[in-house]
C-alpha positions in Angstrom: 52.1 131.5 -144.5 50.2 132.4 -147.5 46.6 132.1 -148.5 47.2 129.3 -150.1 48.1 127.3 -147.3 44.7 127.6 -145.5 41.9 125.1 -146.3 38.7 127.2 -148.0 35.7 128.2 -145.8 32.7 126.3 -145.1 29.7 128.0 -145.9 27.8 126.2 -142.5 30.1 127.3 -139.1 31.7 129.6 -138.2 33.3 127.4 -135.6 34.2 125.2 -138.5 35.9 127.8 -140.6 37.9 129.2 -137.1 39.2 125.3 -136.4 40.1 124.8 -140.0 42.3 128.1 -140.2 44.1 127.5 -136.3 44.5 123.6 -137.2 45.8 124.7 -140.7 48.4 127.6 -139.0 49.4 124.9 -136.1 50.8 122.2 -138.7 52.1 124.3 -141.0 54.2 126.2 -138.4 54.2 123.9 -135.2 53.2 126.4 -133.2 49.6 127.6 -130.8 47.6 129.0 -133.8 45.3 131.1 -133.7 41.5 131.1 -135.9 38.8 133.2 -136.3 35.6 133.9 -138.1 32.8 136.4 -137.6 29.7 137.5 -139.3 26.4 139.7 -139.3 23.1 137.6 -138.3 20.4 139.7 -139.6 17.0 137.6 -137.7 14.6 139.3 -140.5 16.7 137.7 -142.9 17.1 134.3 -140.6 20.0 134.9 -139.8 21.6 135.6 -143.0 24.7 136.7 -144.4 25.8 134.3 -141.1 29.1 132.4 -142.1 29.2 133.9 -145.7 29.3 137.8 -144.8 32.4 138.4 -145.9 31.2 137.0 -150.0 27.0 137.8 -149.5 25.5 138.1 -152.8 29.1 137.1 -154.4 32.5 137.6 -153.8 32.4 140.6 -156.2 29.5 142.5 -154.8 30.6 145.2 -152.8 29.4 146.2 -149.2 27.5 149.1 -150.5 25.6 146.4 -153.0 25.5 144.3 -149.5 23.8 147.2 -147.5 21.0 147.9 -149.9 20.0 144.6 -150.3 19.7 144.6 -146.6 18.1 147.8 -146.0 15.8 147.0 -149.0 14.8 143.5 -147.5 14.2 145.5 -144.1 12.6 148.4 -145.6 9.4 150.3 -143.5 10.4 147.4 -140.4 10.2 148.3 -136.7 13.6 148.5 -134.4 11.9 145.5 -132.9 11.9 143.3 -136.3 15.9 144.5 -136.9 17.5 143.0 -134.5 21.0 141.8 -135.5 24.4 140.5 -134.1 27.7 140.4 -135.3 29.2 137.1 -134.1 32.7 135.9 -133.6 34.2 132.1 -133.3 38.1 132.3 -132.1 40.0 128.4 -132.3 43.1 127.8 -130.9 44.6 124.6 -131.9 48.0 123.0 -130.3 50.3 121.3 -132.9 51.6 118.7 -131.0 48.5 117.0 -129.7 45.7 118.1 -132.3 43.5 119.9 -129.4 41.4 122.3 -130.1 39.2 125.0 -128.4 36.6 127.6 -129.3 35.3 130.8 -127.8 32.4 132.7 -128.7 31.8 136.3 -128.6 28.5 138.4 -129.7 27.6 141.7 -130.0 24.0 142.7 -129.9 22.2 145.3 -132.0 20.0 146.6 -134.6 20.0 146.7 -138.5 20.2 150.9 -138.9 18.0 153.1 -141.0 20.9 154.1 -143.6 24.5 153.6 -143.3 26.6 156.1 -140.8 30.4 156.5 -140.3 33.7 155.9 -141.7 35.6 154.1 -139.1 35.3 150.4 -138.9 34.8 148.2 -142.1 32.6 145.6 -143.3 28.8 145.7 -141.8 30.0 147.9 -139.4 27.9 151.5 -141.3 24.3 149.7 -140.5 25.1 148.3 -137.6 23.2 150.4 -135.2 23.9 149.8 -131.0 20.9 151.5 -129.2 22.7 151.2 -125.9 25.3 153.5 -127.3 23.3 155.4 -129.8 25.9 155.0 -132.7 26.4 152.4 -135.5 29.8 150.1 -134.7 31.6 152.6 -137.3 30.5 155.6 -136.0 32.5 154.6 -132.5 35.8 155.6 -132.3 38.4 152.8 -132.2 39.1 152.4 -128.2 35.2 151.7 -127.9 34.8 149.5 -130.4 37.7 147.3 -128.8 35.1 146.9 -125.7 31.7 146.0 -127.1 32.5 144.2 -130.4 31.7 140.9 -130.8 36.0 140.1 -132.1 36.8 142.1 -128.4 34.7 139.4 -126.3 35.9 136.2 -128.0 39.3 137.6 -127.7 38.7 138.3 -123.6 37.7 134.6 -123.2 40.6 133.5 -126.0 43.3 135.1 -124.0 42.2 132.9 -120.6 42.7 129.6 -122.7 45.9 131.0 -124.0 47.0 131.8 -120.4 46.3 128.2 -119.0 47.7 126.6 -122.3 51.1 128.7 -121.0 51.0 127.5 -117.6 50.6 123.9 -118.6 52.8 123.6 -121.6 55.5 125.4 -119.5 55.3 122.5 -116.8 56.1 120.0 -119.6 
């Protein structure tokens, strides 16, 4: 299943955009699909990039371009006016009878200073946890898969995809 095949994003919900792309995979393969979508909620910025991180300032700009628009917006702030969360909407949609359901993970932090690490992608360089004293791409891989906001919505997602087994196998 090709790019082609899923509806564009919305630029309002991410729990919009994750039922478009599970309902899109379930009736073009018949199958339990599976969506997602996730951003960065800067609150200094009111929430923004939100539902559009992935094309903030343009599909073109890159996430260096992205940073220093953010660190320039949030330039001689306190810690206590960066907060920030990454957030994550996971869909499951069932072909045969059109239902639907969402889960919603978040990860709490703070807008960093400058960006730090290699690991990771996206936001993950100025995304500073306090708790763990690292930015998301400074942690190495097996952490991240605990405390990111994809991790939790996939710990609650995996509970309706246990009792969706149970009850399609007693069909």
């Amino acid at each position: 299943m090709g790019p082609e095949h899923f509806p564009p994003e919305g630029e309002d919900s991410y729990r919009d955009n994750a039922i478009l792309k599970a309902q899109a995979g379930a009736r073009f393969s018949g199958l339990v699909c599976l969506g997602e979508d996730s951003g960065l909620e800067v609150d200094a910025l009111d929430g923004a990039p939100g539902p559009v991180s992935a094309v903030f300032l343009g599909p073109e700009a890159t996430y260096e371009e992205r940073f220093r628009y953010i660190l320039g917006r949030l330039e001689g702030l306190p810690d206590s006016r960066r907060t920030a969360r990454f957030r994550c909407l996971m869909a499951v949609a069932e072909p045969d009878t059109g239902r639907t359901w969402t889960v919603e993970g978040v990860c709490e932090g703070i807008i960093a200073r400058e960006p730090r690490g290699t690991g990771g992608f996206g936001y993950d360089p100025i995304f500073y946890l306090p708790a763990l004293m690292a930015t998301m791409a400074e942690l190495p891989p097996h952490q991240k898969n605990v405390v990111s906001h994809r991790a939790r919505a996939a710990w609650q997602v995996r509970q309706v995809l246990k009792e969706l087994l149970h009850e399609r196998t007693r069909r």
